[in-house]
TORKOL-4160 file (C-alpha; in steps of 0.2 Angstrom, whole numbers, padded with zeros to 4 digits, m for minus):
214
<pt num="1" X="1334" Y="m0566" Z="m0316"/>
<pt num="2" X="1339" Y="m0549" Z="m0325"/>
<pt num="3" X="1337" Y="m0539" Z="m0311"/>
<pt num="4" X="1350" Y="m0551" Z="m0303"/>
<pt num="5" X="1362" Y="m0552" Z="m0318"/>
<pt num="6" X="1360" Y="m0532" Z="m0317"/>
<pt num="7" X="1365" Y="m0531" Z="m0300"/>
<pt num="8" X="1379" Y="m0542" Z="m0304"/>
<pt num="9" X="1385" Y="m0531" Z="m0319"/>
<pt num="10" X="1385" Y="m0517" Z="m0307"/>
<pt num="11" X="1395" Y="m0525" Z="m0293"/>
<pt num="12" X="1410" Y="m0530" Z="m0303"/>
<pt num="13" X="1409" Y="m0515" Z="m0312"/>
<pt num="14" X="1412" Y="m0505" Z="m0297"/>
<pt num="15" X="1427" Y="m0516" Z="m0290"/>
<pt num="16" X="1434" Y="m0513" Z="m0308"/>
<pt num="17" X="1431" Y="m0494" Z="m0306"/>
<pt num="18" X="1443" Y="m0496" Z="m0292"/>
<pt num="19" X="1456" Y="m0504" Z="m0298"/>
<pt num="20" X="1454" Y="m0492" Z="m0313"/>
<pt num="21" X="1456" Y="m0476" Z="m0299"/>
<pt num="22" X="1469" Y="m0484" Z="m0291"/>
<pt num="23" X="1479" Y="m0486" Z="m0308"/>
<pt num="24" X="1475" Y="m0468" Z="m0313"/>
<pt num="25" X="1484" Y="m0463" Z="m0298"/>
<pt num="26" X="1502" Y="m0473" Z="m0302"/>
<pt num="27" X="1508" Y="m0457" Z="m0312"/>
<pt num="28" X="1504" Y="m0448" Z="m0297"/>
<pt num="29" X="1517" Y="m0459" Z="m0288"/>
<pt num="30" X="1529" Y="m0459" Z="m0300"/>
<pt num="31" X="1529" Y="m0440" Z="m0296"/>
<pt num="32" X="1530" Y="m0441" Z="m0280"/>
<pt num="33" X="1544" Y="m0455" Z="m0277"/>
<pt num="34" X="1555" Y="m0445" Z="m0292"/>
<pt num="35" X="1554" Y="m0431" Z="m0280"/>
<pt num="36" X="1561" Y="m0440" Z="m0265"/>
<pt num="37" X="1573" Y="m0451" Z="m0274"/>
<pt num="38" X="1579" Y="m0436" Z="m0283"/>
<pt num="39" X="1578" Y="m0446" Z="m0298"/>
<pt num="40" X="1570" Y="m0431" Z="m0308"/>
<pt num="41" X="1587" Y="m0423" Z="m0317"/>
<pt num="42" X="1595" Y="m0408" Z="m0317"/>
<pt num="43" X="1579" Y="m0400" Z="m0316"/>
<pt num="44" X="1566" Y="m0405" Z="m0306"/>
<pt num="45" X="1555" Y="m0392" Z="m0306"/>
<pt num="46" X="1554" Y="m0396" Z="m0326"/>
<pt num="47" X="1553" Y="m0412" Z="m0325"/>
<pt num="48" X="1539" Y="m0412" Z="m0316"/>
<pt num="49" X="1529" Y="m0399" Z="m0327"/>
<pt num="50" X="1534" Y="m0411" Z="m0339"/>
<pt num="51" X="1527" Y="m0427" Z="m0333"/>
<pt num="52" X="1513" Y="m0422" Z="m0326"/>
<pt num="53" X="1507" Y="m0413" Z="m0340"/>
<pt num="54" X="1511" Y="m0429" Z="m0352"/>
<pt num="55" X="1500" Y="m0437" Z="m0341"/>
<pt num="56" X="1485" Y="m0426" Z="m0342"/>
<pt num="57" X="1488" Y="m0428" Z="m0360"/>
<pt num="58" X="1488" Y="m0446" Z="m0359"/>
<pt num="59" X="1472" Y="m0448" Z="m0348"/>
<pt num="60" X="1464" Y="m0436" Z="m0362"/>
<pt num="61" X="1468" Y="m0451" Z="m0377"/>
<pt num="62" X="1462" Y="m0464" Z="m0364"/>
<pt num="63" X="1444" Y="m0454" Z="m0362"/>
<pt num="64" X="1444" Y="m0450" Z="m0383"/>
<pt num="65" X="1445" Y="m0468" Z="m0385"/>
<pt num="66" X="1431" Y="m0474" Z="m0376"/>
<pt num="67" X="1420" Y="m0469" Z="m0390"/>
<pt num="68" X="1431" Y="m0478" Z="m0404"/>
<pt num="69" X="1431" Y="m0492" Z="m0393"/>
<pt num="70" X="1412" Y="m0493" Z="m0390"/>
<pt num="71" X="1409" Y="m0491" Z="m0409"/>
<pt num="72" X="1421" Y="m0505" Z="m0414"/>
<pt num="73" X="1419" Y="m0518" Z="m0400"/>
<pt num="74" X="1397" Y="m0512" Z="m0397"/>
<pt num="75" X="1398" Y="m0512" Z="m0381"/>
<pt num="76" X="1393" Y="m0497" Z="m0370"/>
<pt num="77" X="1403" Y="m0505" Z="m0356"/>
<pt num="78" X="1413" Y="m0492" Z="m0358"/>
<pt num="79" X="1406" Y="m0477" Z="m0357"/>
<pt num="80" X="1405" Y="m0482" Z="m0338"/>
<pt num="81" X="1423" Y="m0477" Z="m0335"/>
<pt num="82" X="1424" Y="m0462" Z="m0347"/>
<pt num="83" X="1421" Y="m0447" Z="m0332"/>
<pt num="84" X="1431" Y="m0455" Z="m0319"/>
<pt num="85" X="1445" Y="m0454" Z="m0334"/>
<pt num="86" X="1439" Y="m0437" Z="m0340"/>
<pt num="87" X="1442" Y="m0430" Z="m0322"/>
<pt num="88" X="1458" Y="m0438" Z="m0320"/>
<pt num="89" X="1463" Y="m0428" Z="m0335"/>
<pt num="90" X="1458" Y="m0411" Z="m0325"/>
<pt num="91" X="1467" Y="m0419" Z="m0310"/>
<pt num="92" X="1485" Y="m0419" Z="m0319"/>
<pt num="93" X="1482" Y="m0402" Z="m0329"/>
<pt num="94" X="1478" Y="m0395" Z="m0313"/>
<pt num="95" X="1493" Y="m0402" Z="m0304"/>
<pt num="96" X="1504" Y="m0395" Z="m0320"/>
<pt num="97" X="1498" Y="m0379" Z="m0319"/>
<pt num="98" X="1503" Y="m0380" Z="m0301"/>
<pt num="99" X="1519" Y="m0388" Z="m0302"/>
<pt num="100" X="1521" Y="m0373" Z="m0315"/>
<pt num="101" X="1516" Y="m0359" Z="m0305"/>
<pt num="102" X="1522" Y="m0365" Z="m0288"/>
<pt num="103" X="1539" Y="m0371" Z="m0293"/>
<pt num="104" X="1545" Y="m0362" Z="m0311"/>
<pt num="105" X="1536" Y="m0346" Z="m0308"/>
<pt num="106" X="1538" Y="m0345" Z="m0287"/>
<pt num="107" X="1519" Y="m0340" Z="m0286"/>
<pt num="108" X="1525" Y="m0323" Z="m0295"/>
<pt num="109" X="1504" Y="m0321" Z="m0302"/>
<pt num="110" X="1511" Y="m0306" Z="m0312"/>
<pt num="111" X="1524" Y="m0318" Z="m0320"/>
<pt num="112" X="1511" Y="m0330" Z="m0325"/>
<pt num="113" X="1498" Y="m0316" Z="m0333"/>
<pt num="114" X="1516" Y="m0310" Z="m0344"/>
<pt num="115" X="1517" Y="m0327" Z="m0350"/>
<pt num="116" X="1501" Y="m0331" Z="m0354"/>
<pt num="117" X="1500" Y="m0314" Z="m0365"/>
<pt num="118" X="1517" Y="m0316" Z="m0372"/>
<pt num="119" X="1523" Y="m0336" Z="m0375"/>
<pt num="120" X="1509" Y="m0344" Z="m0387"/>
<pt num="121" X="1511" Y="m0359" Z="m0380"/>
<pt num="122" X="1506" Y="m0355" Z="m0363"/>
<pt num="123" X="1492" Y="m0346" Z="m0368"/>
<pt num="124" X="1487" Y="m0360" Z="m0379"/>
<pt num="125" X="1488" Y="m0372" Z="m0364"/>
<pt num="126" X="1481" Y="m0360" Z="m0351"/>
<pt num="127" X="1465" Y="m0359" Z="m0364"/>
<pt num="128" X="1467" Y="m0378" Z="m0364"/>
<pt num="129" X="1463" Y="m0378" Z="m0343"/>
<pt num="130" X="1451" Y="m0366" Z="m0344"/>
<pt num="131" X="1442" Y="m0373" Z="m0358"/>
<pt num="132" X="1445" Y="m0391" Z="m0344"/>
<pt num="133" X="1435" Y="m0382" Z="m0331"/>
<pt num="134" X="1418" Y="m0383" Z="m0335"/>
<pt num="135" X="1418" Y="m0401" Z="m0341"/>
<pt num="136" X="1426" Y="m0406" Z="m0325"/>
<pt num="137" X="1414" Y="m0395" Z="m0313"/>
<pt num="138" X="1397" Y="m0402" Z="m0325"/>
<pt num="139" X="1403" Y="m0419" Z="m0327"/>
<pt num="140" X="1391" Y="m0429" Z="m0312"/>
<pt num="141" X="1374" Y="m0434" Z="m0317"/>
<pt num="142" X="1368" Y="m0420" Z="m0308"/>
<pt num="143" X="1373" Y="m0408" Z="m0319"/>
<pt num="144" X="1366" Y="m0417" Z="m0335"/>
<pt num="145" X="1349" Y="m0419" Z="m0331"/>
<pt num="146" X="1349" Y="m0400" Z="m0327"/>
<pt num="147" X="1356" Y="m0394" Z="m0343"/>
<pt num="148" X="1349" Y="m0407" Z="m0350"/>
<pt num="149" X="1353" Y="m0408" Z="m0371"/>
<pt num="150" X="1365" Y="m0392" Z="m0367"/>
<pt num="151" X="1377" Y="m0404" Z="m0359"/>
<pt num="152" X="1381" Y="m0414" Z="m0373"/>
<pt num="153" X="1385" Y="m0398" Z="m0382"/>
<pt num="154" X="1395" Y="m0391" Z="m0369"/>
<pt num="155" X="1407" Y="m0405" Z="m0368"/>
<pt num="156" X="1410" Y="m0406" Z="m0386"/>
<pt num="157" X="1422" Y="m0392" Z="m0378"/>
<pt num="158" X="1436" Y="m0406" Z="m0376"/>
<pt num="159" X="1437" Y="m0406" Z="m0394"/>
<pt num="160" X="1442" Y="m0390" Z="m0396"/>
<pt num="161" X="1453" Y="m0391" Z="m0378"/>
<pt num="162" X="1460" Y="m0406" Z="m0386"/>
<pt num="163" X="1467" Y="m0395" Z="m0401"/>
<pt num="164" X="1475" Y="m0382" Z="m0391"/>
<pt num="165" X="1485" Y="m0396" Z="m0380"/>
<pt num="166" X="1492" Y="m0401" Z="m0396"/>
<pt num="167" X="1495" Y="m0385" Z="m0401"/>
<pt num="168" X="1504" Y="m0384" Z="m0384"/>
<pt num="169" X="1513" Y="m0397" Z="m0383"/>
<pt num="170" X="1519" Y="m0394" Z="m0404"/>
<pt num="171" X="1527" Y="m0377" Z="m0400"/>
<pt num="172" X="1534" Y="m0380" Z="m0382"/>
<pt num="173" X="1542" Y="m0394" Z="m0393"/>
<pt num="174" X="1551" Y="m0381" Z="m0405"/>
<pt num="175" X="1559" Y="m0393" Z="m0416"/>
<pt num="176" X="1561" Y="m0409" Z="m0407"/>
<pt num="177" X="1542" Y="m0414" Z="m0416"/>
<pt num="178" X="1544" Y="m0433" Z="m0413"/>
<pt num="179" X="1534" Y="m0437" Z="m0399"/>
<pt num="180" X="1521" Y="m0423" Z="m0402"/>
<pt num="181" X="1519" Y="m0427" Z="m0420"/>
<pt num="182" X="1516" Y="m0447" Z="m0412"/>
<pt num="183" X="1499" Y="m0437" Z="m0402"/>
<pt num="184" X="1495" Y="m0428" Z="m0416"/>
<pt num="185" X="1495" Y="m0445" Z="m0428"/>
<pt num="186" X="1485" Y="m0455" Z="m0411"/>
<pt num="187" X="1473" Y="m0440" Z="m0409"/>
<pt num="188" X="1469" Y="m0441" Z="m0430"/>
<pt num="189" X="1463" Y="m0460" Z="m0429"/>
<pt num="190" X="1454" Y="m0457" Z="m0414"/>
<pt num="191" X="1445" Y="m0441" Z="m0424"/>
<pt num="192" X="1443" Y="m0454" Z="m0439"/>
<pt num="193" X="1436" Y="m0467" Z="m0430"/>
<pt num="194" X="1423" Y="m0454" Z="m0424"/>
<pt num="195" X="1416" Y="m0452" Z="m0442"/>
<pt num="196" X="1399" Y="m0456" Z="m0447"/>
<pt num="197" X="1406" Y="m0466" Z="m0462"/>
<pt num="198" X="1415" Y="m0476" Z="m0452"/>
<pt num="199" X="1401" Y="m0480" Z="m0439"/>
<pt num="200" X="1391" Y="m0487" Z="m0453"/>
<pt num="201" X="1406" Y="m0497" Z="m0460"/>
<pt num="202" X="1407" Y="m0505" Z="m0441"/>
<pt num="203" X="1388" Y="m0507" Z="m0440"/>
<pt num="204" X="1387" Y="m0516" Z="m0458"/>
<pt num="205" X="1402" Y="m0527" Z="m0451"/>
<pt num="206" X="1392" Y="m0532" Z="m0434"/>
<pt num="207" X="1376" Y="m0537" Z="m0446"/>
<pt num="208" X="1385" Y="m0546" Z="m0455"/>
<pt num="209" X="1393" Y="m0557" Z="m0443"/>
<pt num="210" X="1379" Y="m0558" Z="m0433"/>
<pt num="211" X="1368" Y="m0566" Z="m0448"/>
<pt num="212" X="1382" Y="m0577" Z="m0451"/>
<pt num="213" X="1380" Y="m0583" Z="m0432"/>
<pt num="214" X="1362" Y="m0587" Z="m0435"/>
């Protein structure tokens, strides 16, 4: 019977992680029909280093909260959609660093190693993709067995990557803070809610109730 109920759990969670891909990709088409309903501005090119770069960020609070959200609901559920969501993170930085270099820089290379030396927030971001890289390359099962408690290190890299987006983002910004300040303020809790205090307070509470239900 549990070997059935197993199999179950694994069948519906694969036709979620489609539906989950699918959705992921929606940004994607918001890009794309922008570009042919010309519906992107003045400035395409920028608008579309822009979105696609919010996006990236957006998919990167989306996989930061799937540890919040296993330690407040206790369910490791989850965690069974966290790489699919990490790589879709890479996906869109990769596709802004393209859109940048392809369309705002015209494939000049030597443009884009001046601006990554001279404008802080480029180099900030450009240390953001790097720093992206190695988790998305090392992120199948694969590659954890092989480096085995090394991996979990390694990927406490989107931490610090997750810092220089914001960083990024803040002083491409200037002094419309806003919406950065809104990431910032997202990106805190999310931090917060990763604190061993606040585990034990959610642990206690799940005790609690669940000696109340007995």
């Amino acid at each position: 019977m549990a070997v059935v109920n197993k199999s179950r759990a694994v069948k519906y969670r694969s036709y979620i992680k489609v539906f989950v891909f699918l959705f992921a990709l929606l940004p994607l088409l918001q890009l794309f029909l922008g570009v042919l309903q010309n519906s992107l501005g003045p400035d395409p090119a920028k608008a579309l280093a822009h979105l696609s770069g919010e996006w990236a960020l957006r998919f990167l609070i989306i996989t930061m909260a799937i540890t919040p959200l296993r330690i407040i609901t206790r369910s490791s559920e989850w965690v069974h959609y966290r790489r699919m969501m990490g790589l879709f993170v890479f996906f869109y930085a990769v596709l802004h660093l393209l859109i940048y270099c392809v369309f705002l820089l015209g494939l000049q290379w030597q443009d884009l190693w001046a601006d990554i030396l001279e404008r802080p927030y480029i180099t900030v971001g450009f240390g953001a993709w790097v720093l992206l890289l190695p988790l998305a390359v090392t992120s199948t099962k694969r590659w954890q067995r092989k480096l085995g408690r090394q991996w979990s290190r390694l990927h406490k890299l989107i931490y610090m990557a997750s810092a220089l987006i914001l960083l990024h983002i803040i002083w491409q910004a200037r002094s419309d803070l806003e919406e950065p300040l809104v990431y910032v303020l997202i990106f805190s809790v999310l931090m917060l809610l990763r604190l061993p205090i606040v585990k034990r307070i959610f642990n206690d509470r799940a005790k609690k109730s669940a000696a109340h239900q007995h």
